[in-house]
N, C-alpha and C positions, 0 to 999 in steps of 0.2 A: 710261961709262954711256950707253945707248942713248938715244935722245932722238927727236922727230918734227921736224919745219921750225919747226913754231909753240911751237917750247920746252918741250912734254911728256914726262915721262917716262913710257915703256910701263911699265918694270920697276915703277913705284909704283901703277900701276893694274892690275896680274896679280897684285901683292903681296894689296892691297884684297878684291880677288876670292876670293885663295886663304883670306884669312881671314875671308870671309861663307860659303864653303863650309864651310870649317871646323867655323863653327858652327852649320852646317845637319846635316852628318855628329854632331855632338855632342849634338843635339834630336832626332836620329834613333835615335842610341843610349841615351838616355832613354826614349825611346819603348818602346825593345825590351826594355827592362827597368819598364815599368810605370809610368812617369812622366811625366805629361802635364801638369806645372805651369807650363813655358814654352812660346811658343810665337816663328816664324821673324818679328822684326822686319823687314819692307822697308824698301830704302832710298827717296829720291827716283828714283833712274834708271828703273824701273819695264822692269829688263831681265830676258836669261831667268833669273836668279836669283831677284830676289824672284815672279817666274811658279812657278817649283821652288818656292821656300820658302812661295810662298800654297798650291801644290797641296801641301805636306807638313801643314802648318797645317789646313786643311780634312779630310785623311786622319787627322791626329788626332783631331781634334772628333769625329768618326765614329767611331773606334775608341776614343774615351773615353765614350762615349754606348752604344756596344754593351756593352764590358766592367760600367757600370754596370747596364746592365739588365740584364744577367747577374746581377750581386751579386745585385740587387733579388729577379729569379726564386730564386736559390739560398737567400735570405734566407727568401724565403716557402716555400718548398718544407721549411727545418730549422722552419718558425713551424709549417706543417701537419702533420709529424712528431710537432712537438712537444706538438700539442695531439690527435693519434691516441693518442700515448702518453700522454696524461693520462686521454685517455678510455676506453684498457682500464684504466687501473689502476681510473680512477672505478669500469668495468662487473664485473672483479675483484672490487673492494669489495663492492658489490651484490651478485654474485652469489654471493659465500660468504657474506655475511649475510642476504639475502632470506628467510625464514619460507616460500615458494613455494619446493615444490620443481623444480629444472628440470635439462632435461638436453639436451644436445649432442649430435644425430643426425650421423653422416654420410647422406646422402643416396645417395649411390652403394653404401651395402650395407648401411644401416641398423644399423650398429654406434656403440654408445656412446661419444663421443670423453670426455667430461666430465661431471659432475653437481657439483651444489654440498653442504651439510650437511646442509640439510633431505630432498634425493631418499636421503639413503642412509638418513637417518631414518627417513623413510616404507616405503621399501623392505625396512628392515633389514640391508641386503648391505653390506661393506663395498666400500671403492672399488677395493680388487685383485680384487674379486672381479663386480664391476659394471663398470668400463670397458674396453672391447673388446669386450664380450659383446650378442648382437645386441638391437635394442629387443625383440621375440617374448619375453626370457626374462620381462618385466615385464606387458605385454602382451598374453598369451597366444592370450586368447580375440578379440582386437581385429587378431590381424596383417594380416590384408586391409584392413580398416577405418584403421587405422594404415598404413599404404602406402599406399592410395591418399592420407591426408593429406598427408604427407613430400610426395608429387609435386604435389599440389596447392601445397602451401607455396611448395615448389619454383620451380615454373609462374607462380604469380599472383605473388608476387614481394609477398604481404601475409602475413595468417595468417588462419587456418582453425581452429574449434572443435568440440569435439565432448566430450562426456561418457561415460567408459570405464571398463573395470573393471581397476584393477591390483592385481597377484598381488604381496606381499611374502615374504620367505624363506621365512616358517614357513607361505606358504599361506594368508595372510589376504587376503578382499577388499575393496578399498576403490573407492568409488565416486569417481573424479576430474574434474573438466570442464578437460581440457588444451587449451591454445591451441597453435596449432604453427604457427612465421613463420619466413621466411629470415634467416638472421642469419649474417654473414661474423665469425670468431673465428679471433687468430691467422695471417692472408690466408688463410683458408681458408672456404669459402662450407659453412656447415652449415645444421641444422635446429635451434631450438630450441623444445621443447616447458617450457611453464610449465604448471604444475597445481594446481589447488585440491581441496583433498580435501572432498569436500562430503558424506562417507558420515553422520556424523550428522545434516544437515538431512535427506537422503532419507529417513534411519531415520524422523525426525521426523514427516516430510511421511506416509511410510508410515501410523506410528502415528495420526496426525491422521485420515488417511481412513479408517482400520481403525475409528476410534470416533464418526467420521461416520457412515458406514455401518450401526451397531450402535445408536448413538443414533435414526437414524430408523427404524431397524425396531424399539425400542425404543417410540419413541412410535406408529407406525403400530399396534403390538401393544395399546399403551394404550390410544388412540383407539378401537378396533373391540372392546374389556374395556370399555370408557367405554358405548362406543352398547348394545352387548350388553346388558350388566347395565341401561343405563338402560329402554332399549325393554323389555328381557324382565317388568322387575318393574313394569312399570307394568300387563301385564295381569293379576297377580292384586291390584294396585292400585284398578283399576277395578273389580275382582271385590267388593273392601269395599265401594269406593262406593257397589255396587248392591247389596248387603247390607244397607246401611247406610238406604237408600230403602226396600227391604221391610220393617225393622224398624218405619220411619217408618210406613208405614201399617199392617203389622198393631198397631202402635200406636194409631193413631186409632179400626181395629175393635174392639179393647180397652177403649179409653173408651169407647164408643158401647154396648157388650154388659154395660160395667157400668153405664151409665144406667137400663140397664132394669127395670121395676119389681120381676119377681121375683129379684134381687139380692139378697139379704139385707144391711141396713147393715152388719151386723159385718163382711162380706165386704168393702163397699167400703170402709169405715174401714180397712181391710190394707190394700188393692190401691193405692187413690187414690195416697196419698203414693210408692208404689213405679212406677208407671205415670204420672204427674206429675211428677215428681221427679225421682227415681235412675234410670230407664232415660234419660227425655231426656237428663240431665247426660252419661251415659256418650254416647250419642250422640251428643252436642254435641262431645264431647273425640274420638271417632275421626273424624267428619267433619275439623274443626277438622287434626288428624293426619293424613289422609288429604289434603288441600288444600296443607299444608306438604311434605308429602310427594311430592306431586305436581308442585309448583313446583321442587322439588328435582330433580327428575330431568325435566322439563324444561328447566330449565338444563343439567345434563349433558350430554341430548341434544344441547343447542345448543351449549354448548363441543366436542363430539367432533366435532360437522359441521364447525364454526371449522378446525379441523385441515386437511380433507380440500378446503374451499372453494376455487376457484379467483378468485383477485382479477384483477380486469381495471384497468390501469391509466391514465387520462386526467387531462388538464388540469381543474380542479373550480376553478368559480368559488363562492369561498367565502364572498361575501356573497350569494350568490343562496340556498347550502345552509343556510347558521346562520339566515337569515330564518325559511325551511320550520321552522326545527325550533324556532324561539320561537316561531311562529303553532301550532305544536300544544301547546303549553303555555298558551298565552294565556289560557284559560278560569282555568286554575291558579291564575296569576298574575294576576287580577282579584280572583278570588275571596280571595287572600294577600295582598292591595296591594302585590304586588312589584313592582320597576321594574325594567326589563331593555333597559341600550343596550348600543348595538355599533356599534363604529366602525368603519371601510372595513379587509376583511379582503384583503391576496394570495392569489392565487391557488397552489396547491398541486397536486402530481401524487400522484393515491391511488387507492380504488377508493371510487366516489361513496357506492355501498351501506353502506359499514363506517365509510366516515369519517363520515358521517350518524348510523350509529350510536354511534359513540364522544362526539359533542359532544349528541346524545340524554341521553344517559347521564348526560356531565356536568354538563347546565343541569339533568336532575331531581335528580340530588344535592344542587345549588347551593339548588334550591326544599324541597328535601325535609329541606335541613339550616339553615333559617333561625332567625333569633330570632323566638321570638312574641310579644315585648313592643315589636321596633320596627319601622318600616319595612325591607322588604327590600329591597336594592340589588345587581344583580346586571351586571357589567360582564364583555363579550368584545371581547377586542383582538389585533391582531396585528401581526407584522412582517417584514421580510425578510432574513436574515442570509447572507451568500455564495448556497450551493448548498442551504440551507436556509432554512427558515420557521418563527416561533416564534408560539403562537398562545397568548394566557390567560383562563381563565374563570375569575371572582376575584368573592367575595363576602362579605357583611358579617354572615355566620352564627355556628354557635358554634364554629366553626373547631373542630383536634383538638391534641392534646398531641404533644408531642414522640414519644412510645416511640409512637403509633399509625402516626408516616410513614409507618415502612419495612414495615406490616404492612398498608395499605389494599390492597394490590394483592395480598393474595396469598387462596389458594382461602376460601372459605366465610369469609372474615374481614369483621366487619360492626362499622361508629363505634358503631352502638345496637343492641341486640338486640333495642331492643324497636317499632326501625322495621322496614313493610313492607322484603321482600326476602328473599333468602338469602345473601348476600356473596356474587357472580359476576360484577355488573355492572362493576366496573373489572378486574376480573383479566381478564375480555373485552376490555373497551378496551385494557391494556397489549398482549396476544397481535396485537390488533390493529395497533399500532402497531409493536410488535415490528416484522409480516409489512410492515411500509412501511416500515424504515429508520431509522425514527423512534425519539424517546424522549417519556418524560411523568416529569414531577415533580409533587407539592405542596410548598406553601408556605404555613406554619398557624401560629395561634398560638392558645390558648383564647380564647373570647370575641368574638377580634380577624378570625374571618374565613380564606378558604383560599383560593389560587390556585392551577390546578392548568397546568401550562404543559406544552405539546403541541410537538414539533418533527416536522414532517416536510418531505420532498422537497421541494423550490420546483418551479412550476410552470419548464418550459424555454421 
């Protein structure tokens, strides 16, 4: 046995050595096979071995820190597969169930890759006979309009709208507003066009303005029948009137010529009672006739003007307006011992002219339809609701029945036949209100009095 001076044996310390290699070679082979759960214990001597084994140690750590971030990436990369592949089957689902029909351009030649159930619905075509076939066969009259979309889609990298005419099998058209956006289906970068068929609203929309149109020259034709007939009969109107005047006085020369003394009595004992009597009566009744009549077609007049009237519309301070229009009643309303407050009104956007005339209207109805056994009370109030204004003129008259509501506003309809008027006054104010936006109600009960409630525009 080899030995040193100082009683050492070599051999037991090359032994030591060879089996710290050993088990450096054995963590290395570990290594190489994907196992990094041990690592190179040092000893005290802190020679080149444990120097080897802290460099193999540290080469680990490092090659165990790469390989896991590896998993980690590969981990996430099957997580983002796996949720691409959830999200065509989701868009799959959708797109064969979708009620929108839609269809899958290529871009690069405008050929039909796809459609769902509703595009073949729409179309008619079946899908052997629809995909490959270029967008133009659907299309027809839109191909330029439709290409340049696709490139536009294309390009912006959004989508793009437009409303088109599509052509089905049998040659029907339908009116569509199709969206067309980039959309990657399959790794392959397309076009997809979604479509709303919107042919029966257009129809709709058509129809609507076909009877727009025919309604106002319906009324323009009425209105200018209205003014016509009213203007024209009023001149052999006036023609009575003044007939009616000459009778008057060859009347008076009648009585005057039978005064005279060679008269004979027998004569005027005839004549008196027929020239006293029977001819004024009749005259009484055509005047009378002629006055009513006259009033009548002045109103006409004034309703056919209402029509053609152009409204100018401003801010109306509406305690300044309703004051004006109880100080021209005032006299009325003294002489009726009516009482007439009015509490602080909003201001309103109208045309000053008409809305004056509409609360005209309604304080003389208010006076015109009181009780005459008690004091009259007549209250205007108002308020302010959003983007509207509600206003009431309410009083303690003999208010109306039920079945009269719905029938005050309409033509020649009158509470009493046997008050001044001709029924036009509120069918005026509704037109009126109408042409604001607005609405009007009553609110009555026999006995108990009427509120008639006004909405229009709030001032802004």
């Amino acid at each position: 046995m080899a030995s040193t001076g100082n009683g050492v044996d070599m051999n037991d310390g090359r032994g030591k050595e060879d089996v710290r290699l050993k088990k450096l070679a054995n963590l290395l082979n570990k290594y190489g096979k994907g196992d990094f759960s041990e690592r190179f214990q040092a000893s005290a001597k802190n020679d080149p071995i444990d120097h080897l084994g802290q460099a193999v140690n540290e080469m680990a750590d490092k090659v165990k820190n790469k390989l896991s971030s590896s998993d980690r990436e590969m981990q996430h990369v099957k997580d983002v597969e796996a949720r691409i592949d959830e999200a065509r089957l989701r868009y799959q689902k959708l797109f064969e169930g979708s009620l929108a029909p839609i269809f899958l351009i290529d871009p690069s030649d405008h050929k039909i890759v796809e459609a769902n159930h509703a595009a073949f619905e729409l179309t008619g075509y079946k899908k052997q006979e629809l995909i490959g076939e270029n967008l133009a066969k659907i299309l027809p009259e839109d191909k330029k309009a439709s290409d340049e979309l696709i490139k536009n889609a294309k390009d912006e990298e959004g989508f793009v709208q437009q409303e088109t005419t599509l052509i089905s099998r049998k040659g029907q058209s339908r009116i569509i507003n199709a969206n067309y956006s980039n959309f990657f289906y399959k790794d392959k970068e397309l076009i997809q066009i979604v479509g709303t068929d919107i042919t029966d609203q257009r129809l709709a929309e058509e129809e609507r303005e076909r009877l727009n149109t025919e309604l106002e020259a319906k009324n323009i034709e009425m209105e200018l029948l209205l003014y016509t007939t009213s203007h024209d009969l009023r001149s052999p109107l006036v023609n009575v009137q003044g007939f009616n005047k000459e009778l008057l006085a060859s009347l008076e020369d009648l009585n005057m010529i039978l005064q005279e003394e060679h008269v004979p009595d027998s004569i005027k004992q005839k004549i008196d009672p027929i020239l006293k009597e029977d001819i004024p009566e009749s005259i009484d009744f055509i005047l009378s006739s002629t006055s009513k009549m006259d009033a009548l077609l002045q109103g006409l007049l004034s309703l056919s003007r209402l029509g053609r009237e152009i409204f100018t519309f401003t801010e109306i301070d509406m305690n300044k307006l309703v004051t004006n229009v109880i100080d021209n009643f005032e006299y009325q309303a003294q002489e009726e011992n009516v009482q007439i407050d009015c509490s602080d009104l909003p201001p309103c956007k109208g045309d000053e002219m008409h809305i004056n005339r509409v609360f005209s209207n309604l304080l003389g109805n208010a006076l015109k339809y009181l009780k005459p056994d008690q004091k009259g009370q007549i209250r205007i109030w108002g308020e302010k609701d959003g983007k509207m204004v509600h206003y009431c003129v309410e009083d303690n008259g003999i208010g109306m029945a039920e079945n009269q509501l719905n029938k005050i506003f309409n033509l020649f309809h009158k509470i009493n036949p046997e008050k001044q008027g001709i029924g036009l006054g509120l069918n005026i104010v509704k037109q009126i209100i109408d042409r604001h936006g607005g609405s009007i109600k009553v609110e009555s009960l026999p006995g108990a009095g009427s509120c008639f409630r006004v909405v229009l525009p709030a001032a802004s």
